[in-house]
C-alpha positions as CSV (number, residue, x, y, z in Angstrom):
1,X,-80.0,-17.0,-11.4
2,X,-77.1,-19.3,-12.1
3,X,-75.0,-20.2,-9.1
4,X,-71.5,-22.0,-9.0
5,X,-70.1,-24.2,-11.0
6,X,-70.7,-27.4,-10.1
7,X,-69.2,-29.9,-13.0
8,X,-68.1,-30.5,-16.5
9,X,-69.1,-33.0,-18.2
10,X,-66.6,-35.2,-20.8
11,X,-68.2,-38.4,-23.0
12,X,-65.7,-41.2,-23.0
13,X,-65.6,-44.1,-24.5
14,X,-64.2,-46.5,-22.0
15,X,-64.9,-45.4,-18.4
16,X,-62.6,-47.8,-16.8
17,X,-59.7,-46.2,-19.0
18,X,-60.7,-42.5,-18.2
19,X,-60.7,-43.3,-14.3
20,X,-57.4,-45.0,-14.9
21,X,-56.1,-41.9,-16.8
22,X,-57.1,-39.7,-14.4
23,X,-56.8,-41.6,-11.1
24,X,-52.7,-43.0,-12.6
25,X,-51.5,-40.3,-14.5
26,X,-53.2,-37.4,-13.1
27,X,-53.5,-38.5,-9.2
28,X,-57.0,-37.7,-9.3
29,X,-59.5,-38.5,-6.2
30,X,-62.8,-40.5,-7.9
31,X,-66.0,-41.1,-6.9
32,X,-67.2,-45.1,-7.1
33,X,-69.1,-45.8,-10.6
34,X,-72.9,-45.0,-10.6
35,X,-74.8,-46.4,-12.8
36,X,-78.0,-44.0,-13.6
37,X,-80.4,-45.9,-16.1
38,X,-83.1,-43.1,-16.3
39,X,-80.0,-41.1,-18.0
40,X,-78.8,-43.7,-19.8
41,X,-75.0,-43.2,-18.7
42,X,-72.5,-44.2,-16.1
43,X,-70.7,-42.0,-14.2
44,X,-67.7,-41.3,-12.0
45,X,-67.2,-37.7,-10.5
46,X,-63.6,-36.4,-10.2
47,X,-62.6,-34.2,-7.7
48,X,-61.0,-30.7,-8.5
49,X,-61.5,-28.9,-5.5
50,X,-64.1,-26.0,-6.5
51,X,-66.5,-27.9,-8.9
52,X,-65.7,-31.3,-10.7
53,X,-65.1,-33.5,-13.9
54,X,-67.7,-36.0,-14.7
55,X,-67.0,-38.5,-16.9
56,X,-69.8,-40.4,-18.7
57,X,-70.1,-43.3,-20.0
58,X,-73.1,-44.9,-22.6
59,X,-75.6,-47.0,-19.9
60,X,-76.7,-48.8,-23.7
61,X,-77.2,-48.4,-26.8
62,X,-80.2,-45.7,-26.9
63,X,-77.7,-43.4,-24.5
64,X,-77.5,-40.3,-25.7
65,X,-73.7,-40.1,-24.7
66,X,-73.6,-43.4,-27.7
67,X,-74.8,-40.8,-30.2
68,X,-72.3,-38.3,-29.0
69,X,-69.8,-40.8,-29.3
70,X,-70.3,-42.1,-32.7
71,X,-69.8,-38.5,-33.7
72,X,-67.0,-37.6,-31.6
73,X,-65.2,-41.9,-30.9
74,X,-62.5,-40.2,-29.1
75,X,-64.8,-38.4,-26.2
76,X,-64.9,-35.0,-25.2
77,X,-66.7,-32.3,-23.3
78,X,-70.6,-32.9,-23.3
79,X,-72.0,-30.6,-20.9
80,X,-71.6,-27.5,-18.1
81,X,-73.7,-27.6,-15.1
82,X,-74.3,-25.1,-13.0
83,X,-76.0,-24.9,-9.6
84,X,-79.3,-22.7,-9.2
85,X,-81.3,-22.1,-5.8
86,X,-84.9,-23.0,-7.1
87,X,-84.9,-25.1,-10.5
88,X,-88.6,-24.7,-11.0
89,X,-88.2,-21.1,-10.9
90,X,-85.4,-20.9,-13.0
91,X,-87.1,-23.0,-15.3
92,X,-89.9,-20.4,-15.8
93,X,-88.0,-17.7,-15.6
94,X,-86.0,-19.3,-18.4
95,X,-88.5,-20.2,-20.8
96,X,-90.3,-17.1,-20.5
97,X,-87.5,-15.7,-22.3
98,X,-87.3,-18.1,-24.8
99,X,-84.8,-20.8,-24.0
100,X,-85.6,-24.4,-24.9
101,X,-85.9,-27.0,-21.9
102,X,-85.2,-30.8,-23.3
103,X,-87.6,-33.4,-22.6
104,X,-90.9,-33.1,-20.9
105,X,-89.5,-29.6,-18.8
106,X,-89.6,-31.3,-16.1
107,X,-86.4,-32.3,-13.8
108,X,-85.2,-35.4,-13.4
109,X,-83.5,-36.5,-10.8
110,X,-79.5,-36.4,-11.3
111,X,-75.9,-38.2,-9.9
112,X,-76.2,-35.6,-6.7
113,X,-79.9,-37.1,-6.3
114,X,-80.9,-33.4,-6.7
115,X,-83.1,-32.2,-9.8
116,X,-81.8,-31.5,-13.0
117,X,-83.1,-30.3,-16.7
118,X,-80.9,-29.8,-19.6
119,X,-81.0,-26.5,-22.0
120,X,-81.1,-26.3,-25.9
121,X,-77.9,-26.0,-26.8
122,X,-78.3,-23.9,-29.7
123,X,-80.1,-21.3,-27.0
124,X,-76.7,-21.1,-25.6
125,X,-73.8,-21.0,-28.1
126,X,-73.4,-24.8,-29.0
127,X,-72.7,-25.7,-25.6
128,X,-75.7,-27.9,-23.3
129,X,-76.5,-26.2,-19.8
130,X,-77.5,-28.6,-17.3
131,X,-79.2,-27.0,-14.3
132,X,-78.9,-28.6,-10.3
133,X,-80.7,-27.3,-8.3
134,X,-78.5,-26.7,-5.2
């Protein structure tokens, strides 16, 4: 079912500092900012070779990364995603045994402009699974 991995996620606070961070001190290559207003974030991709870092930033203040971050100010991880072939599929296949997909259960279209969904994280050890398809 699950295929690579394709990013990790980190909230951050101040996106133009965590670029800087990782583009000055780290020697990082980034992607441009992208703003994506049906997720209420901002993002910028960082490239590690085999998957990446994305760091997201509150698009507003009904983001979900600002309630993250007013219970976490500093930042830190937020989500794993992992690739899968057929996301539809996968989506059956996972709610048939009993995992929680957020929202309506149906994907969204992502930063990659390829379909995402989100999993419960209480389904999966405190840590949210997003899903993209590959």
């Amino acid at each position: 079912m699950l295929g690579r991995l394709n990013h990790v996620a980190l909230a951050v606070p101040n996106l133009a500092a965590a670029t800087a961070a990782y583009r000055d001190t780290l020697g990082a290559q980034l992607s441009e900012p992208q703003a994506l207003p049906e997720h209420g974030v901002t993002v910028v991709f960082v490239d590690v070779g085999n998957a990446k870092i994305e760091l997201l930033e509150p698009l507003g203040d009904a983001s979900p990364i600002a309630a993250f971050l007013a219970k976490n100010p500093s930042g830190g991880m937020h989500h794993v995603c992992y690739e899968v072939d057929d996301i539809l599929a996968t989506r059956d296949q996972l709610k048939a045994s009993g995992a929680r997909v957020l929202g309506d259960g149906n994907p969204k279209i992502g930063a990659h402009g390829k379909p995402v969904l989100f999993l419960h994280p209480k389904d999966f050890f405190g840590t949210l699974v997003e899903l993209e398809q590959a």
